[in-house]
VOMI-703693 format. One record per residue (C-alpha): residue in one letter; x, z, y. Coordinates in steps of 0.5 Angstrom, whole numbers, plus 500, padded with zeros to 3 digits. Example, Ala and Ser with C-alpha at 12.3 -4.5 7.8 and 13.67 -1.06 7.14 Angstrom:
A; 525; 516; 491 .
S; 527; 514; 498 .
This chain:
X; 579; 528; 423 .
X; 572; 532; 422 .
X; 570; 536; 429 .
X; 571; 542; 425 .
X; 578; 540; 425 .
X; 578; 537; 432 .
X; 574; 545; 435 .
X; 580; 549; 430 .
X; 585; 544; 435 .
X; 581; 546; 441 .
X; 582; 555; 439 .
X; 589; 555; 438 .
X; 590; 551; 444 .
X; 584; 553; 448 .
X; 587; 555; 455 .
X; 590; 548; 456 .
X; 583; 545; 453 .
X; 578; 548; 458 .
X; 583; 547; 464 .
X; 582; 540; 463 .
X; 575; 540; 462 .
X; 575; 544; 467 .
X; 579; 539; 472 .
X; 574; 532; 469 .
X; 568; 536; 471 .
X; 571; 537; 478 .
X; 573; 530; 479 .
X; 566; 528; 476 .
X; 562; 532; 480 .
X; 566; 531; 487 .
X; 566; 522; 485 .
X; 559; 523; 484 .
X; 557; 527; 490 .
X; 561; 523; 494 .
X; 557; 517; 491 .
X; 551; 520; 493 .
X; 553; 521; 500 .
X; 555; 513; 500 .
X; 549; 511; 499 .
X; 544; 512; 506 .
X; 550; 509; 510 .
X; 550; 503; 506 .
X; 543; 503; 506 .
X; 544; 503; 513 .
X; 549; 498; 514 .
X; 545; 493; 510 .
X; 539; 493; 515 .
X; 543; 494; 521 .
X; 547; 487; 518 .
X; 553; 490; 519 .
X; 557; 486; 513 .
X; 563; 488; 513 .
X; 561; 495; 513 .
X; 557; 493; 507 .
X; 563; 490; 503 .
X; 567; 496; 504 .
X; 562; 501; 502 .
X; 560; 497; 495 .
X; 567; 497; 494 .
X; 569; 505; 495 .
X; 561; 506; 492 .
X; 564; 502; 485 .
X; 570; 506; 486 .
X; 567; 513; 486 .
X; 562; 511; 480 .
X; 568; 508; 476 .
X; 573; 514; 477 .
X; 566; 520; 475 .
X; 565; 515; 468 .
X; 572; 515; 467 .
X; 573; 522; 467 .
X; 567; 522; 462 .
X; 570; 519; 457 .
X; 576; 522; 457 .
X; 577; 523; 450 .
X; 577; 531; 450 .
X; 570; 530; 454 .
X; 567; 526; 448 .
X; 569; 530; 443 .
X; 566; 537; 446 .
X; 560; 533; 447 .
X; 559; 533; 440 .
X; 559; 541; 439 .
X; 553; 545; 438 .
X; 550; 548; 444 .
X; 554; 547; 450 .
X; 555; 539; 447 .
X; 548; 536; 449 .
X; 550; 540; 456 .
X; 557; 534; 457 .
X; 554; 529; 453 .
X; 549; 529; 459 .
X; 553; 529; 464 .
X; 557; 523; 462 .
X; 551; 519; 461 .
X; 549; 521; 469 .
X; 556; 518; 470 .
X; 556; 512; 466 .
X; 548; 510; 469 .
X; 551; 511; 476 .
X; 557; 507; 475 .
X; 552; 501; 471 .
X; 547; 502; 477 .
X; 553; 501; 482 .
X; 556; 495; 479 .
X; 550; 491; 475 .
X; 545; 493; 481 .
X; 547; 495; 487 .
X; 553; 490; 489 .
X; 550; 484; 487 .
X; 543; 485; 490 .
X; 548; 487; 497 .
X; 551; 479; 495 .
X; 544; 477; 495 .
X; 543; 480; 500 .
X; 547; 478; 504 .
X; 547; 471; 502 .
X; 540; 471; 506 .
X; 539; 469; 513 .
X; 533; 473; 514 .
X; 531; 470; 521 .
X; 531; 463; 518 .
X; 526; 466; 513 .
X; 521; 467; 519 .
X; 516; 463; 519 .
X; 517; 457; 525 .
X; 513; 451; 526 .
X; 519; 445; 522 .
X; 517; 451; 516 .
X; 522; 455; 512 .
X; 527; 454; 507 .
X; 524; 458; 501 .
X; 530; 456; 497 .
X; 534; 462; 498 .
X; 528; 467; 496 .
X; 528; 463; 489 .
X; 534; 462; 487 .
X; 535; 470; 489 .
X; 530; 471; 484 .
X; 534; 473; 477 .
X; 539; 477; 480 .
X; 534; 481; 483 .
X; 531; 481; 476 .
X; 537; 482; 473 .
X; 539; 489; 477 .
X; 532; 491; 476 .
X; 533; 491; 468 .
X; 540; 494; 469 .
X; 536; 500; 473 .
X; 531; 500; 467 .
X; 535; 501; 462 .
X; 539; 507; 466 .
X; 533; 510; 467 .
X; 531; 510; 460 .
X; 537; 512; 457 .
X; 536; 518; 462 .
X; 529; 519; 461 .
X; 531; 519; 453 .
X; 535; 526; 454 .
X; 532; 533; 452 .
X; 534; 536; 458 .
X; 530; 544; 455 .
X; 536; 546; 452 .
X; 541; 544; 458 .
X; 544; 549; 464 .
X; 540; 549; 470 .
X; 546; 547; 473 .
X; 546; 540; 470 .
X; 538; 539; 468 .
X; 538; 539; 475 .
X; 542; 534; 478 .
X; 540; 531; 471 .
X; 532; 531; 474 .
X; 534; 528; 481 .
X; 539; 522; 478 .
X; 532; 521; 472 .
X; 527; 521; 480 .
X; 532; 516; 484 .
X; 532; 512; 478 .
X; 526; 511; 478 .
X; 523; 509; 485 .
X; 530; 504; 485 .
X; 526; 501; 478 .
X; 520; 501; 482 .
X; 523; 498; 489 .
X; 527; 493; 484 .
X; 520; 491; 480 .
X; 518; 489; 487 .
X; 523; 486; 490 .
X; 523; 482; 483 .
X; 516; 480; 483 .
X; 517; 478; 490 .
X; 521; 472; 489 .
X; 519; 471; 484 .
X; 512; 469; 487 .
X; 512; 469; 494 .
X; 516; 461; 494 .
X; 510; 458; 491 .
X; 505; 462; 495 .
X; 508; 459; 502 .
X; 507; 453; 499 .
X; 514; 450; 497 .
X; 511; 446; 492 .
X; 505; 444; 495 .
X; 501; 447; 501 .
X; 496; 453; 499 .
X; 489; 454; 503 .
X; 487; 461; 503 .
X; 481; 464; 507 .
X; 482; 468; 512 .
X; 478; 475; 513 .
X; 479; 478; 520 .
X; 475; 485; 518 .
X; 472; 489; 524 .
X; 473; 496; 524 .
X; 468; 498; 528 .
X; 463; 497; 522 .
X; 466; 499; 517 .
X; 466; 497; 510 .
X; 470; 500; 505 .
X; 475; 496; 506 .
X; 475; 496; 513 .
X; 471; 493; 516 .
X; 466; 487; 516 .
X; 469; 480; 516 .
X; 465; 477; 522 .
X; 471; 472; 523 .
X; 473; 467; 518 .
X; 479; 462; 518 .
X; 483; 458; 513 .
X; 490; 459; 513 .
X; 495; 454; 510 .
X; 501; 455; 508 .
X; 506; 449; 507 .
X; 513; 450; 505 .
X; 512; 456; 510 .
X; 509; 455; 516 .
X; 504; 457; 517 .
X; 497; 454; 521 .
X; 489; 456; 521 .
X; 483; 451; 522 .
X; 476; 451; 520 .
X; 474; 457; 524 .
X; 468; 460; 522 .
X; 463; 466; 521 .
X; 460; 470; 517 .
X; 454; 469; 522 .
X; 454; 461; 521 .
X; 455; 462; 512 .
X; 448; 466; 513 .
X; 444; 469; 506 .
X; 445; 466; 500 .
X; 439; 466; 496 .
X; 440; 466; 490 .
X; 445; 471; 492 .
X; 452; 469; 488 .
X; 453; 474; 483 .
X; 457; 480; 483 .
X; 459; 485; 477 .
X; 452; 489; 475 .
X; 455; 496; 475 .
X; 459; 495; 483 .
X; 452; 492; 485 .
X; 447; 497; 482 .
X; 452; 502; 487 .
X; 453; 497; 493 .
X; 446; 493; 492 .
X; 445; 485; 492 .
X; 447; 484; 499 .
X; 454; 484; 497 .
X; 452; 477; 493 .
X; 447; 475; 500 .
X; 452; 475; 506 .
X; 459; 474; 508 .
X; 459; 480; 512 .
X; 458; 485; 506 .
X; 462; 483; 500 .
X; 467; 488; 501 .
X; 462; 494; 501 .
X; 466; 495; 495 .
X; 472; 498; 496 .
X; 475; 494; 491 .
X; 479; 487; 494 .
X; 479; 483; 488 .
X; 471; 483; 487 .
X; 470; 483; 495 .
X; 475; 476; 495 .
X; 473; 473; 489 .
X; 466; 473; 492 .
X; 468; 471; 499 .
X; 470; 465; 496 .
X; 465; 464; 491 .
X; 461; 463; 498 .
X; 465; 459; 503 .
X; 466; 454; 497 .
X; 458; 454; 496 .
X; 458; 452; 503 .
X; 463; 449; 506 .
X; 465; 445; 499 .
X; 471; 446; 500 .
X; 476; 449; 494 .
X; 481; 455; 496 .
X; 487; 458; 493 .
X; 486; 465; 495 .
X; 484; 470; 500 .
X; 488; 474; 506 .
X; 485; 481; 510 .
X; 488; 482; 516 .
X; 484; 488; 521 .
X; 486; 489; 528 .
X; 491; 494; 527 .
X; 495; 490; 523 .
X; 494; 485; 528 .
X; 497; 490; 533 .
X; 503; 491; 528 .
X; 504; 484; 528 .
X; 505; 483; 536 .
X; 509; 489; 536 .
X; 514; 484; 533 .
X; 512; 478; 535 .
X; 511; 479; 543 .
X; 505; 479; 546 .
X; 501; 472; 546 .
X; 498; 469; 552 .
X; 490; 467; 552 .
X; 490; 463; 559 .
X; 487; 457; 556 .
X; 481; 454; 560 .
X; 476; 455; 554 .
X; 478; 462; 553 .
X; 479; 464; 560 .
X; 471; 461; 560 .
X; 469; 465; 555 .
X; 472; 472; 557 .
X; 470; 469; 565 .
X; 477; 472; 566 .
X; 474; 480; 565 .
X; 478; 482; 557 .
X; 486; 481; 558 .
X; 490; 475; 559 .
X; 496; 477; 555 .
X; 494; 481; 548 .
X; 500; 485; 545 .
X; 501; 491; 540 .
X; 498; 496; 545 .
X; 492; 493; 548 .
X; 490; 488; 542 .
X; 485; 493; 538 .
X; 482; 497; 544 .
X; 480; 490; 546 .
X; 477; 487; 540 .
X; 474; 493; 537 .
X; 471; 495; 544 .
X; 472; 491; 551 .
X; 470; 484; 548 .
X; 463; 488; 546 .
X; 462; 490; 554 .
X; 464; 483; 556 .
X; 461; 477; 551 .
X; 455; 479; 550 .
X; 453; 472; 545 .
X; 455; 474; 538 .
X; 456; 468; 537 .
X; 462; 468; 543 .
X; 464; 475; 540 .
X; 466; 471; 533 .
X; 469; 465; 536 .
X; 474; 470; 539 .
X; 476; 473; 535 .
X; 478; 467; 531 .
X; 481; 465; 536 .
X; 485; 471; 538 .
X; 488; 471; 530 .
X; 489; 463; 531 .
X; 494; 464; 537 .
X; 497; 471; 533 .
X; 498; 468; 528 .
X; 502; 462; 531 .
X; 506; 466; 535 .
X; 508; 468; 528 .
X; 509; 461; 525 .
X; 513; 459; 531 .
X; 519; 464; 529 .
X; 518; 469; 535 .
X; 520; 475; 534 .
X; 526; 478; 529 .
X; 525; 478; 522 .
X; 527; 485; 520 .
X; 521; 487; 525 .
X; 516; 483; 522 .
X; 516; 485; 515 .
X; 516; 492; 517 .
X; 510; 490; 521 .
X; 506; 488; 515 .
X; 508; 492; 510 .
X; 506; 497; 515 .
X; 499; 494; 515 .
X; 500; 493; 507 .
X; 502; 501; 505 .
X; 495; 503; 510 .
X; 491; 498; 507 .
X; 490; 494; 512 .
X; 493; 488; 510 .
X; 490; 485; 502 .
X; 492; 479; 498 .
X; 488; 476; 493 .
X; 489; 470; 489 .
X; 485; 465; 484 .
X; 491; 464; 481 .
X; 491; 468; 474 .
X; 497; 469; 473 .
X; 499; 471; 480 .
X; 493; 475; 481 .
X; 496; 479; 474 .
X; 502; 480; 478 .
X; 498; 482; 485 .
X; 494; 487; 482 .
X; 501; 492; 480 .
X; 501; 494; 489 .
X; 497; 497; 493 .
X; 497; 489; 496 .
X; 491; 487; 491 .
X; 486; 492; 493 .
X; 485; 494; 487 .
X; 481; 501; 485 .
X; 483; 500; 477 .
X; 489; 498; 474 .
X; 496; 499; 475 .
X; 497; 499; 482 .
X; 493; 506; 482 .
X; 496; 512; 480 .
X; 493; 516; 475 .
X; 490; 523; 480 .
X; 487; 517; 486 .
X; 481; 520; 489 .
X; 478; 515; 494 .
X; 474; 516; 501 .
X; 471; 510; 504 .
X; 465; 508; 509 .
X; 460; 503; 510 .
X; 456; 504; 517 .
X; 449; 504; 516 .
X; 447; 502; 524 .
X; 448; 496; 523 .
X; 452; 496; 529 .
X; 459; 496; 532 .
X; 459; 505; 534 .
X; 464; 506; 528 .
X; 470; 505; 534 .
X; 467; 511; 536 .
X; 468; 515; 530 .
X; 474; 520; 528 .
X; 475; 522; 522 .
X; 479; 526; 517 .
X; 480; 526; 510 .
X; 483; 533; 505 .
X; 483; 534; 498 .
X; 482; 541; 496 .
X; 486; 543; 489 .
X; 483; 548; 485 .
X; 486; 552; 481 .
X; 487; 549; 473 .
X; 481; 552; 469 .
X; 482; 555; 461 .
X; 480; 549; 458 .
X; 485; 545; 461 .
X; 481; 541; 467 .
X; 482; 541; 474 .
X; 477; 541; 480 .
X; 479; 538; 487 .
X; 474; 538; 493 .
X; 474; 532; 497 .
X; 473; 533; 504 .
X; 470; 528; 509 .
X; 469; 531; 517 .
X; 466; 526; 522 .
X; 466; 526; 529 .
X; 462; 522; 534 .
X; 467; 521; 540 .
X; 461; 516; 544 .
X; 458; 519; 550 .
X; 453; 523; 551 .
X; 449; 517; 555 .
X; 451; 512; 550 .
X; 444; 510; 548 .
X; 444; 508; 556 .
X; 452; 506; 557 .
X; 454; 501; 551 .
X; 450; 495; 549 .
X; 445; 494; 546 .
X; 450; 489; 541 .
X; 454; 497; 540 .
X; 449; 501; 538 .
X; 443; 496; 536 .
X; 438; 499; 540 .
X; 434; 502; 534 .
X; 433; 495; 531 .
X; 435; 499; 524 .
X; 432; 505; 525 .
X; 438; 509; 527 .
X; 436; 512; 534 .
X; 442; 509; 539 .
X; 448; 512; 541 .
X; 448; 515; 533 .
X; 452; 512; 528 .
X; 449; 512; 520 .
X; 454; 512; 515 .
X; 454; 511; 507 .
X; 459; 516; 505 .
X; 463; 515; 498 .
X; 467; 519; 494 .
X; 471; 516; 488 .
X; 475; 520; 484 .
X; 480; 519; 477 .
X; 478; 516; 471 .
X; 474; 520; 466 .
X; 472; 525; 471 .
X; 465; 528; 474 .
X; 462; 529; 480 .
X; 459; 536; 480 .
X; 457; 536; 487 .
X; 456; 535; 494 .
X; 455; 539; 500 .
X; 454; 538; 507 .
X; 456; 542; 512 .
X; 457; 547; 507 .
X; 450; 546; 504 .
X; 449; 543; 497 .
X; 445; 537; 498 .
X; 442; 531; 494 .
X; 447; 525; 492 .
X; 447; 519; 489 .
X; 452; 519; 482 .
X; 455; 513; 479 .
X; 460; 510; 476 .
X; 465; 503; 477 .
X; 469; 503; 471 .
X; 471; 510; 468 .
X; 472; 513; 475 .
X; 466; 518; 477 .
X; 463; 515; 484 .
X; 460; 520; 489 .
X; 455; 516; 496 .
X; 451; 520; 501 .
X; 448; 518; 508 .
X; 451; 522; 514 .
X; 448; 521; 521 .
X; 451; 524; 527 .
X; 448; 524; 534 .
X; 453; 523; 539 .
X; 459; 528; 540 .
X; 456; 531; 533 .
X; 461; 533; 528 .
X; 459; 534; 520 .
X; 463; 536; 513 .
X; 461; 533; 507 .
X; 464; 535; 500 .
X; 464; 532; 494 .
X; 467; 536; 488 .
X; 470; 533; 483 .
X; 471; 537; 475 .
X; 473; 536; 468 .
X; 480; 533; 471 .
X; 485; 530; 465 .
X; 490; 527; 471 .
X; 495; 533; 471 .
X; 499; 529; 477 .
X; 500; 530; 483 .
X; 493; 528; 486 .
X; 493; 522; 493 .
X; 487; 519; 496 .
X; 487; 512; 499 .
X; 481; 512; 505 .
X; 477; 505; 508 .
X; 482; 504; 514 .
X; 480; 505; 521 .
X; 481; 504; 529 .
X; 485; 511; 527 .
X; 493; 512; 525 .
X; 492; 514; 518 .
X; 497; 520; 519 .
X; 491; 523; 523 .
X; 486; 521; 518 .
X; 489; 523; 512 .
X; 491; 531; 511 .
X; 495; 535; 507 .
X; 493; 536; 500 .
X; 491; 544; 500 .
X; 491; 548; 494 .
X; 486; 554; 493 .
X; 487; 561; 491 .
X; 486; 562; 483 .
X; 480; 566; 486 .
X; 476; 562; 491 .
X; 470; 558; 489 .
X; 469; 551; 487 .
């Protein structure tokens, strides 16, 4: 029967026809809104460990799925489909309906099995070590339900949605956005599995250097990693040694060799000492460094390379619960003056601050803060804490750039470098319209725990030809005190040794933005005013010295022009002693009218 034959059958008898189609869209409609509905509780239940909940909400989740593909296979829907005009609108629908129905069954449901399957607080790290076995034998299904969510998503993605009704392009625009952030979560939860096993040493025991950075003399990255330590994980516990400093590394001459271009913006002291190899913000180059420098002096051969700043530290203690420091070599070393109990609330205050008034040896200063991380990090090998709470803790600490993994493994690090974990400020892990503001103090001193910022992109309006303009605004402020020359120590301000009067802090501000971009122009507090110009691969980068006496404030803007990136634009900012949600403000668009 041609569709001719089968669209006259559907004249005559149009009236019953379209009151069946009709009763099919309803039922499609309420099974998948009911689906919709299902999913935040399920979720829900799954990190509330409710797992009976869980079963039975898989179970009415499937159901609602099965009963919409049902309705959209019917066979007057699938023939109305092939009509001109109004067909692509139902041929679409029931492609909603069969993705959502292959997302419930070949995703969500066996992941929710795998899941559940998982003893979460016996994955935590403890001092007998961790079964890593359930993680890698959960591997494939994970990566299976990721390739059933991939493939649903391109089926989706595949539709011409131009020619659709509104009141199904956009139900049909929604489903194509869910889809594709549950490919991207599915993708690294695949990954995960896939790579977390080996590196926590289920095979063999892995090395990785320890870089404890110190917000208050910032590096693009952080801070500088003053403290150093080997961490090794052997089938999943954890345990430190060889503390170290970058102090006792000293220089290195000839200096270890770094890539040209980074060096021509950052200079030769990447390559010289330990303490400002991360002047690039990019992580693998300032681990590989790192490295490179710890196996020259220590002789000593890693497997990569772990950062980890303060505040990290903090949310780590959030979960862990405070960890004592009463031994007598610590007691000693403080004379009892900086708290015998750190914990998530007073660890950054005391190490970015209080240790600098009270160890007066640098020497001393790095010999607790490895301390410190040794006792952290025990507290976290010995299985203290909940788990769920942990892993919010760092992924925390990973989404703020708090936390970064390197590894020399090439194939590992190939992996790595797709998430915002690797550092990276090229590749896949980067999204085509990211800008970046980083800062690397030029004090030469610890002021930057007194400094407050905020950082804004400013969008312009897209030009005739096609480009756009985004503004990048830093503010700085100098919370110190007025007498801070005279009320810090000298260890805190540097008392002038590097030409920065005490109580001022001298910072290279740095501007990055997309690839294939230009950096037009810098001002400072609305004054256009010379800046070094340079590029890191295909991304434009922008460097300006700023100095603020105590309780000054600046602006600095660099333009941004001949923007390709038609997306979204997002900026990753060095992080500090500051929550970053006051750090980072709201994009603000321009009027069409304003100036560049």
């Amino acid at each position: 029967m041609t569709i001719g034959i089968c669209l006259a059958v559907l004249l005559v008898t149009g009236g019953a026809a379209a009151l069946w189609i009709t009763a099919k869209a309803f039922t499609i409609k309420a099974e998948l809104e009911s689906s919709a509905q299902l999913v935040p509780k399920l979720k829900e239940s799954v990190l509330q460990n409710r797992s009976g909940d869980v079963s039975s909400e898989v179970d009415e989740l499937r159901r609602h799925t099965a009963a919409a593909r049902d309705a959209a296979s019917d066979p007057l829907w699938t023939l109305v489909s092939a009509a001109p005009w109004l067909g692509a609108n139902f041929s679409a629908t029931a492609e909603v309906a069969r993705s959502a129905d292959d997302v419930a069954n070949l995703a969500i449901a066996p992941l929710v099995k795998v899941y559940d399957s998982l003893n979460w607080d016996k994955l935590m790290p403890s001092g007998s070590g961790t079964d890593l076995e359930p993680i890698r034998k959960a591997a494939p299904a994970v990566a299976s339900a990721a390739q059933a969510v991939r493939a649903s998503a391109e089926r989706l993605n595949g539709i011409d949605a131009s020619s659709l009704l509104p009141q199904i392009s956009g139900p049909l625009t929604q489903a194509r956005e869910q889809l594709t952030s549950t490919v991207d979560e599915l993708n690294t939860a695949s990954d995960a599995a896939a790579l977390a096993p080996a590196m926590l040493g289920s095979d063999k025991p892995r090395h990785y250097l320890l870089l404890v950075q110190n917000n208050a003399e910032a590096r693009a990255t952080g801070g500088i990693p003053g403290a150093l330590v080997v961490l090794t994980a052997d089938k999943g516990k954890l345990s430190l040694s060889a503390e170290s400093s970058a102090t006792e590394l000293g220089a290195f001459n000839p200096p270890i060799s770094v890539d040209a271009e980074q060096e021509r913006i950052y200079s030769s002291r990447m390559g010289t000492f330990m303490q400002d190899v991360n002047f690039t913000p990019d992580f693998p180059t300032s681990a590989a460094t790192a490295l490179k420098m710890w196996e020259q002096k220590k002789g000593e051969l890693l497997d990569g390379v772990i950062s980890i700043d303060p505040v990290a530290l903090g949310y780590i203690l959030d979960a862990t619960g405070p960890v004592s420091l009463q031994e007598p070599q610590m007691m000693a070393l403080t004379e009892g003056k900086l708290p015998a109990q750190l914990s998530g609330k007073n660890v950054v205050k005391t190490l970015l601050s209080d240790v600098y008034a009270q160890i007066k040896d640098p020497n001393a200063q790095d010999v607790y803060f490895a301390a410190v991380a040794k006792e952290i990090f025990g507290a976290l090998s010995s299985g203290k804490g909940e788990a769920k709470s942990l892993l919010a803790g760092v992924g925390k600490g990973v989404d703020e750039h708090r936390v970064l993994l390197w590894s020399a493994d090439t194939e590992e690090q190939s992996v790595l470098e797709k998430y915002t974990l690797s550092g990276s400020i090229s590749g896949p892990s980067v999204p085509a319209a990211q800008f970046g503001a980083y800062f690397n103090d030029g004090t030469g001193a610890k002021m930057d725990y007194y400094v407050k910022r905020t950082v804004q992109l400013i969008q312009q309006c897209t030009a005739a030809d096609g480009y756009g303009t985004v503004r990048v605004r830093i503010t700085s402020t100098n919370t110190a005190p007025i007498d801070a020359a005279t009320s810090l120590p000298n260890y805190v301000t540097a008392g002038g040794a590097y030409g920065v009067p005490a109580g001022s802090v001298q910072t290279n501000v740095i501007a990055y933005g997309p690839a294939q971009a230009y950096v037009q122009s810098a001002t400072q507090d609305g004054k256009t005013v010379p800046f070094g110009s340079q590029l890191h691969g295909d991304r434009p980068v922008g460097t300006l010295s700023e100095r603020l006496a105590p309780g000054q404030t600046s602006t600095i803007e660099f333009t941004f022009i001949k923007i390709v990136q038609h997306s979204q634009p997002e900026v990753v900012v060095t992080p500090t002693v500051q929550s970053m949600d006051k750090v980072i403000l709201p994009t603000q668009s321009a009027s069409c009218g304003a100036a560049g």
